[in-house]
C-alpha positions as CSV (number, residue, x, y, z in Angstrom):
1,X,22.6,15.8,27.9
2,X,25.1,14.4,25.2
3,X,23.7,12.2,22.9
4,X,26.4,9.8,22.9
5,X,26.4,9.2,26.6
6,X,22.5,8.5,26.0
7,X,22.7,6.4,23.3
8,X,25.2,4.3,25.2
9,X,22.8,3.8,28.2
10,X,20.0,2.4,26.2
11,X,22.0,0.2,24.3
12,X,23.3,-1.2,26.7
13,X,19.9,-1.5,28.5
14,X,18.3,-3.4,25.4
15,X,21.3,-6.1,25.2
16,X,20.9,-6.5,29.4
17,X,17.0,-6.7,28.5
18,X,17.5,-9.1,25.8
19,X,19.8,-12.0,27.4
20,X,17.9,-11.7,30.8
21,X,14.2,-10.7,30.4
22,X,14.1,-11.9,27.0
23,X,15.2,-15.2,27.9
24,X,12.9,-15.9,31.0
25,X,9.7,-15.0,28.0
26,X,11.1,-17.5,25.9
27,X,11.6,-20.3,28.7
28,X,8.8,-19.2,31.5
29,X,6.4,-18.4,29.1
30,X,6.5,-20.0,26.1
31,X,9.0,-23.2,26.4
32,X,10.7,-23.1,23.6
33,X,12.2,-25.9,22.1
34,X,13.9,-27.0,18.9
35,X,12.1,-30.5,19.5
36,X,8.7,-28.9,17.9
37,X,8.3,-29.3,14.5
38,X,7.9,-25.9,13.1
39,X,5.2,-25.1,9.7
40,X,8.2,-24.1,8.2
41,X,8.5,-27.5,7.9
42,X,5.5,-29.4,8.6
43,X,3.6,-27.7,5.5
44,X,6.5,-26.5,3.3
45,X,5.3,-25.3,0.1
46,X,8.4,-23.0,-1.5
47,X,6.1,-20.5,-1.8
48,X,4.8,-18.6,1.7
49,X,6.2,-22.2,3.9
50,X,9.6,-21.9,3.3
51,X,12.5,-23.0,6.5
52,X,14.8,-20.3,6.6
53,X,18.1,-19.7,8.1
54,X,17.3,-17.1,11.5
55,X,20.0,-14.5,10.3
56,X,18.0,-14.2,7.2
57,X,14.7,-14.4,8.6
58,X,15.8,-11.6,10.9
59,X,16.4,-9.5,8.3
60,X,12.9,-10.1,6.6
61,X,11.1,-9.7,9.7
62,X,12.8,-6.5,10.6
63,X,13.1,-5.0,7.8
64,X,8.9,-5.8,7.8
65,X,8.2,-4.4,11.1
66,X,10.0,-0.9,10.8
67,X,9.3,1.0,7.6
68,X,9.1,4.5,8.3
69,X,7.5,3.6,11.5
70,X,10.6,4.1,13.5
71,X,11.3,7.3,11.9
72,X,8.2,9.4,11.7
73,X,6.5,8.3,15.0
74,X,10.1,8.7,17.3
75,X,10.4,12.2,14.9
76,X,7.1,13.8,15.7
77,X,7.1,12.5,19.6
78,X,9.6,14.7,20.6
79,X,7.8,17.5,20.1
80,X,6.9,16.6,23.8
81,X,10.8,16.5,24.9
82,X,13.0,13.9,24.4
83,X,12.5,12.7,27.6
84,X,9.8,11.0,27.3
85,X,10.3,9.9,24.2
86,X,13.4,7.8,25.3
87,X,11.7,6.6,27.7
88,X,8.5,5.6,26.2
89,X,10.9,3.8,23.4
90,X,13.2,1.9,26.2
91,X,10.5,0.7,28.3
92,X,7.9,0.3,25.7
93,X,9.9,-1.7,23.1
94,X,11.9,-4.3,26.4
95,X,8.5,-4.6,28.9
96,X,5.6,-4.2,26.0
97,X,6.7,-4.0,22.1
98,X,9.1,-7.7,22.1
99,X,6.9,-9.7,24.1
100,X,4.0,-8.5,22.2
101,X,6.4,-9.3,18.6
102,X,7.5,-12.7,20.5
103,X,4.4,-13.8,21.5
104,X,2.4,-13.3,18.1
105,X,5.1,-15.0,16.7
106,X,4.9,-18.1,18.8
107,X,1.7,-18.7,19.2
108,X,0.9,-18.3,15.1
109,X,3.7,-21.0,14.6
110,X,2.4,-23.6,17.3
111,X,-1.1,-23.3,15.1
112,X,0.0,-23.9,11.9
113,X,1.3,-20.1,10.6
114,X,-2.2,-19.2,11.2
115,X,-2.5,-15.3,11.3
116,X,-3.4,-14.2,14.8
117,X,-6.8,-13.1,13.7
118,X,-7.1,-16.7,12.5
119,X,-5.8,-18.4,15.5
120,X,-8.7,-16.1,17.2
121,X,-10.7,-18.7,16.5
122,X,-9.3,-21.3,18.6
123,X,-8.3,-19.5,21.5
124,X,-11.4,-17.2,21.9
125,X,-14.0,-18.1,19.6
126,X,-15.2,-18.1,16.2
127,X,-17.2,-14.4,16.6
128,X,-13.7,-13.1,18.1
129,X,-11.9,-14.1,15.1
130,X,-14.1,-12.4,12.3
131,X,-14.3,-9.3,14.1
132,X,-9.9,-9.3,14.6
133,X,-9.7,-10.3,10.9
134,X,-12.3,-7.2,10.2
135,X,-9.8,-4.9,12.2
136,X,-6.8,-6.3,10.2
137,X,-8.4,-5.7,6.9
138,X,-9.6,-2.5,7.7
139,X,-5.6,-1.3,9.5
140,X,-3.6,-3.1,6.7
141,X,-6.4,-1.2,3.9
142,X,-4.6,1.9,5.2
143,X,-1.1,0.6,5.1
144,X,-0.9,-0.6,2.0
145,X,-2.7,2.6,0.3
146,X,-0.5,5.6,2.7
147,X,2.9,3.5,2.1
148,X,2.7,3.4,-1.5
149,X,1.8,7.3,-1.6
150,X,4.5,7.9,1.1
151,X,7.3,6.0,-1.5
152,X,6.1,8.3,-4.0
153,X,6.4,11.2,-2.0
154,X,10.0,10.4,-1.0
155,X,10.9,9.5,-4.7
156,X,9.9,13.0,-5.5
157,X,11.8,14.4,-2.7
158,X,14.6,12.7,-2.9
159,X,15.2,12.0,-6.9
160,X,18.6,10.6,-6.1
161,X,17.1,7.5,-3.9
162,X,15.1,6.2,-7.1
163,X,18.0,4.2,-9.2
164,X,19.9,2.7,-5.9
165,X,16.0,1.5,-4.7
166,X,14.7,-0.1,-8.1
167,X,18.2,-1.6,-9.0
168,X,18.1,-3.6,-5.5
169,X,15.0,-6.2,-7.1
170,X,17.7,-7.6,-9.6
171,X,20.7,-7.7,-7.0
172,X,18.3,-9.2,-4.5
173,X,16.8,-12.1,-7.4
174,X,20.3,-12.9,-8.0
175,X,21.0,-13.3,-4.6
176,X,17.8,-14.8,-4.0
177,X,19.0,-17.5,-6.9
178,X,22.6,-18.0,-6.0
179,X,21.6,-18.6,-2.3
180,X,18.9,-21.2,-2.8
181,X,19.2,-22.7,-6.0
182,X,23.0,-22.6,-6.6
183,X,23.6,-23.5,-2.6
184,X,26.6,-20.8,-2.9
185,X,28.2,-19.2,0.5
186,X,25.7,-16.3,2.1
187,X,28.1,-14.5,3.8
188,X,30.3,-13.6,0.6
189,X,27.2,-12.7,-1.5
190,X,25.7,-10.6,1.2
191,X,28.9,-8.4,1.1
192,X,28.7,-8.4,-2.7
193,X,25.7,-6.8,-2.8
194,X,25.9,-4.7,-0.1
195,X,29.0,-3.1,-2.2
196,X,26.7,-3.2,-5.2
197,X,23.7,-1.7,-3.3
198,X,26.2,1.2,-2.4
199,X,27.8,1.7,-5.5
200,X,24.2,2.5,-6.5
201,X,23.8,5.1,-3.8
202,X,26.8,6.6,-5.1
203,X,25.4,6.9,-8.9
204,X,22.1,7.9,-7.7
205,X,23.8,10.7,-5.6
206,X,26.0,11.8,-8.8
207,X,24.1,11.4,-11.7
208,X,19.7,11.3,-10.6
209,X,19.8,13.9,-8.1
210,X,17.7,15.7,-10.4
211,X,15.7,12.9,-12.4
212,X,11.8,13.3,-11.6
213,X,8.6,11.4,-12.9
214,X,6.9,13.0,-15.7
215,X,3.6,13.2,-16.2
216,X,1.9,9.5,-18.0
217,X,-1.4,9.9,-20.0
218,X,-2.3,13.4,-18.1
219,X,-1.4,11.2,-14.8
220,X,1.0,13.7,-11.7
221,X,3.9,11.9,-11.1
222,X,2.7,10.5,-7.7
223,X,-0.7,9.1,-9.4
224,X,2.2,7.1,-11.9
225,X,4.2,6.6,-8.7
226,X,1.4,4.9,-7.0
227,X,0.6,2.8,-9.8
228,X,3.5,1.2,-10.3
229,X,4.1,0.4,-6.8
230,X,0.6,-1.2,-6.5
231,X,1.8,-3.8,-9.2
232,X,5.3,-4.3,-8.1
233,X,3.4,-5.1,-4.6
234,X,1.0,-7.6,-6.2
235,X,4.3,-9.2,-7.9
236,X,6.5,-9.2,-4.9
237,X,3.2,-10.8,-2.7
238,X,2.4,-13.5,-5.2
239,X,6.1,-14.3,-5.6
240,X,7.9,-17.5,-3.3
241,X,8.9,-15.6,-0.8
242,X,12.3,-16.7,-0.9
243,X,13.2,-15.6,-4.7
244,X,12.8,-11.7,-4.1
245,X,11.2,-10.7,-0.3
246,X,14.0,-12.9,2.0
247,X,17.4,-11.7,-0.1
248,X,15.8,-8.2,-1.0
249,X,15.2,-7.9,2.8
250,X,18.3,-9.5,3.8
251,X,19.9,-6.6,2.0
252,X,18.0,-4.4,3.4
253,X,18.6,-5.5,7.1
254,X,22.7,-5.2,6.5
255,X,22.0,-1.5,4.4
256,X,20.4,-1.0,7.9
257,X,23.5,-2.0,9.7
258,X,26.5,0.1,7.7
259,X,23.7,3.1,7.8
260,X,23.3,2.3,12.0
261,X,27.0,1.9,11.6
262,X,27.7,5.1,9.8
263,X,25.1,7.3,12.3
264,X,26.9,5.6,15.4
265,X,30.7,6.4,13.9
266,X,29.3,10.2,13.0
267,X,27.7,10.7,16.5
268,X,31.2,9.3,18.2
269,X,33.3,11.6,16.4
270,X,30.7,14.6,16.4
271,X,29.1,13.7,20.1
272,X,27.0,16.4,20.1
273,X,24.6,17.9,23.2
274,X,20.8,17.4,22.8
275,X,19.1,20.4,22.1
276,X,15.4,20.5,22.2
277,X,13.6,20.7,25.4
278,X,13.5,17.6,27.9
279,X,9.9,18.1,28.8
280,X,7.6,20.3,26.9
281,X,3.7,20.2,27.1
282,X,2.3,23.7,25.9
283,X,3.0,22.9,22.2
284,X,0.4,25.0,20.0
285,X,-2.8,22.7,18.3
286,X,-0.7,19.5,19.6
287,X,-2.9,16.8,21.0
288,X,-2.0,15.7,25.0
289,X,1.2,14.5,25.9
290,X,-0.8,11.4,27.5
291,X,-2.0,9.4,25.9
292,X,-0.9,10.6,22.6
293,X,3.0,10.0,23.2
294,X,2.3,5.9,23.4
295,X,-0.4,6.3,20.3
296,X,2.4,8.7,18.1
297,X,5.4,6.4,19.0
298,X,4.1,3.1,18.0
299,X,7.0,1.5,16.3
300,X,10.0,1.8,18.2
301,X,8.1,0.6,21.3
302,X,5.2,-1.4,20.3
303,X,2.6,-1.3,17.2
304,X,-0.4,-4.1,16.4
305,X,1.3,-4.0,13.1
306,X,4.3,-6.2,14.1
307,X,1.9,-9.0,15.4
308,X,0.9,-8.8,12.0
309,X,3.9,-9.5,10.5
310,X,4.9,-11.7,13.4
311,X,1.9,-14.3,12.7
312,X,1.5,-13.0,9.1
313,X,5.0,-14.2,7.2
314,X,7.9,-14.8,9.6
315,X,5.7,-17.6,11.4
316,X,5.8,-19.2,8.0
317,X,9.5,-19.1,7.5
318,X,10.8,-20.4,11.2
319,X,13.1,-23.0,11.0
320,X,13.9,-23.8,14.6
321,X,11.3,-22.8,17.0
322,X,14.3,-21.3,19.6
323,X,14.8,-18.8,16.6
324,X,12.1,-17.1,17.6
325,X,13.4,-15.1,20.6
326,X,16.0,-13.5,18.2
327,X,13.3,-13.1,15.8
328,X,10.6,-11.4,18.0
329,X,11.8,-10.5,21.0
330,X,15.2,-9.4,19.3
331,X,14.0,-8.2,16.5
332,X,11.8,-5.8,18.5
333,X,14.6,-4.5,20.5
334,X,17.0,-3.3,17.6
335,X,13.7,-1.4,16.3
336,X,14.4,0.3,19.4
337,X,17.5,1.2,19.0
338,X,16.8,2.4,15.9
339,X,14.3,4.9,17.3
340,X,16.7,5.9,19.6
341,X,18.8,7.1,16.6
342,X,16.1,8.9,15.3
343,X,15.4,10.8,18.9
344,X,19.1,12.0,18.5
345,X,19.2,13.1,14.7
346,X,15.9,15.0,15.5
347,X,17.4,16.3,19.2
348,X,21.0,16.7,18.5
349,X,21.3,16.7,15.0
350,X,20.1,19.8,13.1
351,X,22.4,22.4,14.9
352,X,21.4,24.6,17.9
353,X,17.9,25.2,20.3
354,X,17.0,27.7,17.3
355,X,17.6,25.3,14.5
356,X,15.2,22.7,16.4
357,X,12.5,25.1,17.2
358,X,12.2,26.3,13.9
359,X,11.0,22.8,13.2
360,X,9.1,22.0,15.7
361,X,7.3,25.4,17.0
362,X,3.9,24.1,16.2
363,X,1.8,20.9,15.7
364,X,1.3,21.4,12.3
365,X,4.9,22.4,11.4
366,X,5.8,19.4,13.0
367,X,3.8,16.3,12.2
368,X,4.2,17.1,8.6
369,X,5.3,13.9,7.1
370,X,8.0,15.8,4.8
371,X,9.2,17.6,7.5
372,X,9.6,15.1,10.0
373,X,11.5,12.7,7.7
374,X,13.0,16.0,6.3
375,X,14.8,16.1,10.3
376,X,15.9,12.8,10.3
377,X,17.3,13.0,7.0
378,X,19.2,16.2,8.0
379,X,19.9,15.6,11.4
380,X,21.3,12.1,10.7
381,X,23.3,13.7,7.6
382,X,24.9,16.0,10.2
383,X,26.1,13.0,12.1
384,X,27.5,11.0,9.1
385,X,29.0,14.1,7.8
386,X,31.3,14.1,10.6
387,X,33.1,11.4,8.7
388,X,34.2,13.4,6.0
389,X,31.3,12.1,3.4
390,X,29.7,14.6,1.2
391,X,26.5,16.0,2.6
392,X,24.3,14.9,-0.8
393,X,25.6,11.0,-0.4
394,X,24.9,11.1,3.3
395,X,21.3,12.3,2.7
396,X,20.7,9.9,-0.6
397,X,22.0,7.1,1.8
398,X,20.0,8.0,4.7
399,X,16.6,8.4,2.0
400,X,17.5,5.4,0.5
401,X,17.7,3.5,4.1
402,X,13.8,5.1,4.5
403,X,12.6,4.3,1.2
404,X,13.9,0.1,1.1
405,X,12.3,0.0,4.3
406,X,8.8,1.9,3.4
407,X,9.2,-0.6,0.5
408,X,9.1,-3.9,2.4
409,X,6.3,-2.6,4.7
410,X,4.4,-2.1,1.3
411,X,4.9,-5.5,0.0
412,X,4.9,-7.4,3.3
413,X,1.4,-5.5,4.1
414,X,0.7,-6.7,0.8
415,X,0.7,-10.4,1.2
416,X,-0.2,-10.3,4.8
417,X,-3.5,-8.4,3.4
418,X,-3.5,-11.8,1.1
419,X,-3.7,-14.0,3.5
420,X,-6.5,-11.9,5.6
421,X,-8.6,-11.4,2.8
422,X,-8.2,-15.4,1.9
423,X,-8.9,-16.3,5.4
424,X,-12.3,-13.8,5.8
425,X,-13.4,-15.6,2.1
426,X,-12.8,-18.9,2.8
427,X,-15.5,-18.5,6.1
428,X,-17.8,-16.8,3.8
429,X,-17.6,-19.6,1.3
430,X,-16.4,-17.1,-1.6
431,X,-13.6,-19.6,-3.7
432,X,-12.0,-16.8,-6.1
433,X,-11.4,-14.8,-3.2
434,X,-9.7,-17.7,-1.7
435,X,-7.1,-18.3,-4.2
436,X,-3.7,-16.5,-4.1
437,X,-4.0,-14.5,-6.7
438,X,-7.9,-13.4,-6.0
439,X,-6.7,-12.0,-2.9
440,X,-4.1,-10.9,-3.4
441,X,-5.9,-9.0,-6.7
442,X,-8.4,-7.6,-4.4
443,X,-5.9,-6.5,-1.8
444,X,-4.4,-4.4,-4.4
445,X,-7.5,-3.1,-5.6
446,X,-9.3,-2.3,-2.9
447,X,-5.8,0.5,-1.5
448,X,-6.0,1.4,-4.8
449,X,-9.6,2.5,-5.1
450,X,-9.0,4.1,-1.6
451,X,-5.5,6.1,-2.5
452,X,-7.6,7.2,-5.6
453,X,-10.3,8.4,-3.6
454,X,-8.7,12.0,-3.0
455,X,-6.2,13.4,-5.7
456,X,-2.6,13.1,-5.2
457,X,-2.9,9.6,-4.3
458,X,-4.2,10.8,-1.0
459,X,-7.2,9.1,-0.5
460,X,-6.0,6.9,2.3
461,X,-5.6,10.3,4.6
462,X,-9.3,10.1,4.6
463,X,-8.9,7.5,7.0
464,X,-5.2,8.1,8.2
465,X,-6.6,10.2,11.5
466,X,-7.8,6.6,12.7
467,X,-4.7,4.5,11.8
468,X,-2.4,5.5,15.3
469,X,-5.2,4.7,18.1
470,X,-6.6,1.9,15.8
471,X,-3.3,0.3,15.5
472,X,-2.4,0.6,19.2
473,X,-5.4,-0.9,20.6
474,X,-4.4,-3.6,18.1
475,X,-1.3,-4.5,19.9
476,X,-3.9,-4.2,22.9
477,X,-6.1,-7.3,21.3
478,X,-2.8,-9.1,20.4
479,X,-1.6,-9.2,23.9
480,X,-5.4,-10.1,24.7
481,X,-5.2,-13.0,23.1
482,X,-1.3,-14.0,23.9
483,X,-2.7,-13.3,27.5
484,X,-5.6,-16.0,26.8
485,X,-3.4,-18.2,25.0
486,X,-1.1,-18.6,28.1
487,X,-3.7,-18.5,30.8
488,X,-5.1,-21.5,28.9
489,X,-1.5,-23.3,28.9
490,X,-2.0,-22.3,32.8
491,X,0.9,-20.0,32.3
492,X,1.6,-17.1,34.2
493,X,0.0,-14.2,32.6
494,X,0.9,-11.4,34.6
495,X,3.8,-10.3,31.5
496,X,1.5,-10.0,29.1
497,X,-1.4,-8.6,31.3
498,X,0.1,-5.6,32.3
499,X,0.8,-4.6,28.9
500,X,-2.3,-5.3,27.7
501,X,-4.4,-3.2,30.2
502,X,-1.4,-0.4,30.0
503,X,-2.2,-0.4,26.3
504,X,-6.3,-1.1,26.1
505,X,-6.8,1.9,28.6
506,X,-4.1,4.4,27.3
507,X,-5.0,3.7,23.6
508,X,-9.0,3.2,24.3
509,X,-8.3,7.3,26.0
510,X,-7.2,8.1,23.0
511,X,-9.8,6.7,20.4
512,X,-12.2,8.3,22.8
513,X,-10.5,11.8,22.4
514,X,-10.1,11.5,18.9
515,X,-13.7,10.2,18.3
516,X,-15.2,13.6,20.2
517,X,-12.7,15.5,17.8
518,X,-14.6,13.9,15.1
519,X,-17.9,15.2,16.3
520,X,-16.8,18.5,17.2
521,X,-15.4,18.9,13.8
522,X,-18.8,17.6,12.2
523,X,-16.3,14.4,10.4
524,X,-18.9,12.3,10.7
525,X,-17.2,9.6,8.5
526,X,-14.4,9.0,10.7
527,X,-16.6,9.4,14.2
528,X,-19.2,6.6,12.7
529,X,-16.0,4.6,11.6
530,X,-14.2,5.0,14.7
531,X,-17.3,4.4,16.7
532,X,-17.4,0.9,15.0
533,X,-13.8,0.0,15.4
534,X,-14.3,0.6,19.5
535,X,-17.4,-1.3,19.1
536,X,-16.3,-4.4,17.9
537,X,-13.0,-4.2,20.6
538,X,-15.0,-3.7,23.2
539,X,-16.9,-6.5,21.6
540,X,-13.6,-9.0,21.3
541,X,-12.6,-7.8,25.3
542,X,-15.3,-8.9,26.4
543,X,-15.2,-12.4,24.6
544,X,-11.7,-12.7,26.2
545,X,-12.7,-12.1,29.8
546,X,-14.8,-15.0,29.2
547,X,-12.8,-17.4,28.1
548,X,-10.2,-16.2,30.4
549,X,-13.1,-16.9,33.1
550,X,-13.9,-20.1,32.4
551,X,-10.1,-21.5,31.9
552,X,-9.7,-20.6,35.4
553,X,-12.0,-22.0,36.9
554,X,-11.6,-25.4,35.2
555,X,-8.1,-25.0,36.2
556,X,-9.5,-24.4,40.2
557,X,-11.7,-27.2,39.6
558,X,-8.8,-29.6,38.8
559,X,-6.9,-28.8,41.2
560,X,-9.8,-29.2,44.0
């Protein structure tokens, strides 16, 4: 199969998906109209309630959803064949992954930019919402304590990607000022410092390539790394979210463009055949193919962590309620397309059948985190090599691209962890913890404490074996309650339904699987914990069903 000729039918697929299906959500389902005041509006603060512009909110939002998530999950799933991959990623991200994204989004900014664990509350019941918000604690614990040692990692292996990444805070504050306080044109100073932000790349590339963190107070270089991050992510949460998060993530979202731009030219010019296997289930130590290709590709074709983000921050920044279909529901889609890049670099772009079994002969070869991004790195620099660009600036651009992006999942986890942790403590009564920078403080301290837990920073791979099934069945829960949310408006529920069961049942299978690993292995630890986390969705499921219940049968009773 050639790459190009398969990148072009899924594109084209996701922009049919998005002007059809995606508008019959956003009228059908939700009703969407500029008419509704948004809490953009209704409660801005210049702080976290801030009406934003949709082109720039798009760029926070997806710059917040992706990270690495696009690259690593997409990256290690095709060690089953690309195949299913692609398809798992088309069908996942138009039918499942944006209606998920759009729906979170919606319903968090009808109620207020409540979280959706919050909204819980209101739609289920008040036991439904402290065990979500427990779940989201627990899943965004993990995130913010694995991103911050996976930056480190990729600062040590790719040295060059450290200057362009640190210089983009001041280009983005500047912007950040310009924009909002100096009411100066957008457009002009988003090309300004998209040229800076690559003029970076290119003195990274020439003169840090070999730069590396040396060791502070008897500290390895990832401890320090890990460190710092932790208190640029405490500044960056606490911050107004439009002096650093918006114009840094605004940057971000064109870098993504110029390096989806730059992949797209080199696979044009270079069109190369796909090379790995289209199918391929006898892959040594490897989980099952089902149901471990929907738990491995999460982002890319739907992950609990964008409802997250959805209800989290970018419900707080909606200007016009009809933004949100481009938001959610588009913003979902181009995450797809990005994994569909990734499928190619990692299929088509590190040379021949040899090359790509080399890399992927065994499960532990290839769900390496190095390795994997490793691939795309390569296999991407293949493609943008094809221009004529130097191999060493394709690969810095292509780290940096992984890095800003690993970077606003860090932060954004950050203050969505803030506003979790405020939420749980003001039902509990406990004031400091209430307070911005109380939770935000004990956000930060709390992944710290966990990344410490094992040396190297590691600590959070304690708990990393639960993150992929815990985070699926959390998209599961999100489409729960979207489901509840629109049976109650007696909307038609069967688009969020499917998904939901598709995703409770696959994901639940693999919890299960992963839980009877646990015992078999004697990890007691993560079978008790994973134990609890089935528990209490089980425990949430079965509050839906009964709301869902009884909103029917008022509705039969009206109608009688």
């Amino acid at each position: 199969m050639n790459a190009l000729l398969l990148a072009i039918l899924t594109y084209v697929g996701f922009i049919v998906a998005y002007r059809t299906y995606g508008k019959f959500i956003g009228k059908k389902l939700f009703e969407l109209s500029n008419k509704n005041v948004t809490p953009a509006h209704e409660l801005e603060d210049g702080v976290d309630y801030v009406p934003t512009k949709k082109n720039i909110l798009f760029g926070h939002h997806f710059t917040s959803i992706a990270g690495t998530g696009p690259i690593v999950g997409p990256a290690i799933g095709v060690i089953w064949g690309w195949v299913p991959a692609v398809i798992w990623v088309v069908v996942g991200s138009i039918f499942m992954g944006a209606v998920h994204d759009f729906g979170a989004l919606v319903i968090s900014e009808r109620n207020k930019g409540k979280s959706l664990g919050d909204v819980t509350k209101d739609i289920v019941s008040p036991t439904s919402r402290n065990l979500f918000l427990l779940v989201i604690f627990f899943l965004l614990l993990i995130v913010i304590a694995v991103f911050a040692m996976i930056i480190g990692k990729l600062f040590m292996m790719y040295p060059a990607s450290i200057f362009p990444v640190w210089m983009e805070i001041p280009i983005a504050l500047a912007l950040g000022y310009l924009v909002y306080k100096k009411n100066k044109n957008i457009t002009w100073l988003s090309i300004i410092a998209i040229v800076l932000m690559y003029i970076t790349i290119w003195i990274g590339a020439t003169y840090f390539g070999n730069w590396s963190m040396p060791e502070i107070f008897g500290m390895q270089p990832i401890i320090v790394w890990v460190f710092i991050l932790m208190i640029y992510a405490y500044i960056a949460s606490v911050l107004p979210v439009q002096k650093l998060l918006q114009p840094r993530d605004y940057i971000n979202s064109h870098e993504l463009i110029v390096a989806m731009a730059l992949l797209i030219l080199g696979l044009i010019v270079v069109h190369p055949t796909i090379v790995a296997p289209a199918i391929r289930t006898n892959v040594a130590g490897s989980p099952p193919l089902l149901p471990f290709i929907f738990i491995t590709i999460a982002c890319g074709a739907i992950s609990g962590f964008h409802s997250l983000v959805s209800s989290g921050t970018s419900s707080k920044q909606l200007g016009k309620e009809e933004d949100a279909m481009m938001i959610g529901y588009g913003g979902m889609l181009m995450e797809g397309a990005l994994a569909i890049l990734v499928i190619l670099a990692c299929t088509a772009g590190l040379g021949d059948a040899n090359a790509w079994t080399a890399r992927y002969a065994d499960w532990a070869t290839a769900s390496g985190l190095g390795a994997k991004l490793g691939a795309f790195v390569d296999g991407g620099a293949n493609f943008v090599s094809g221009l004529g660009l130097k191999a060493e600036f394709a690969k810095t651009i292509l780290a940096v691209f992984i890095v800003s992006f690993a970077a606003t999942t860090l932060d954004t986890a950050t203050r969505i962890q803030r506003y979790v942790v405020g939420e749980i403590a003001e039902g509990l009564n406990i004031k400091p913890l209430a307070t911005k920078h109380g939770a935000t403080l004990f956000a930060v301290i709390t992944a710290l404490l966990l990344a410490m837990a094992k040396p190297g920073g590691a600590g959070a791979m304690i708990l990393w074996p639960l993150f992929g099934a815990s985070n699926q069945l959390l998209s599961g829960l999100a489409l729960m309650i979207i489901t509840v949310y629109l049976a109650k408006k007696n909307k038609p529920i069967i688009y969020t339904l499917i998904p939901m069961i598709f995703m409770m049942i696959m994901t639940g299978w693999g919890m299960i699987y992963n839980i009877i690993n646990f015992a078999n292995k004697s990890d007691w630890l993560l079978f008790v914990i994973g134990i609890i986390i089935l528990v209490l969705e089980i425990w949430m499921i079965i509050e839906a069903v009964k709301v869902i219940r009884e909103s029917r049968a008022k509705k039969h009773t009206i109608d009688a």
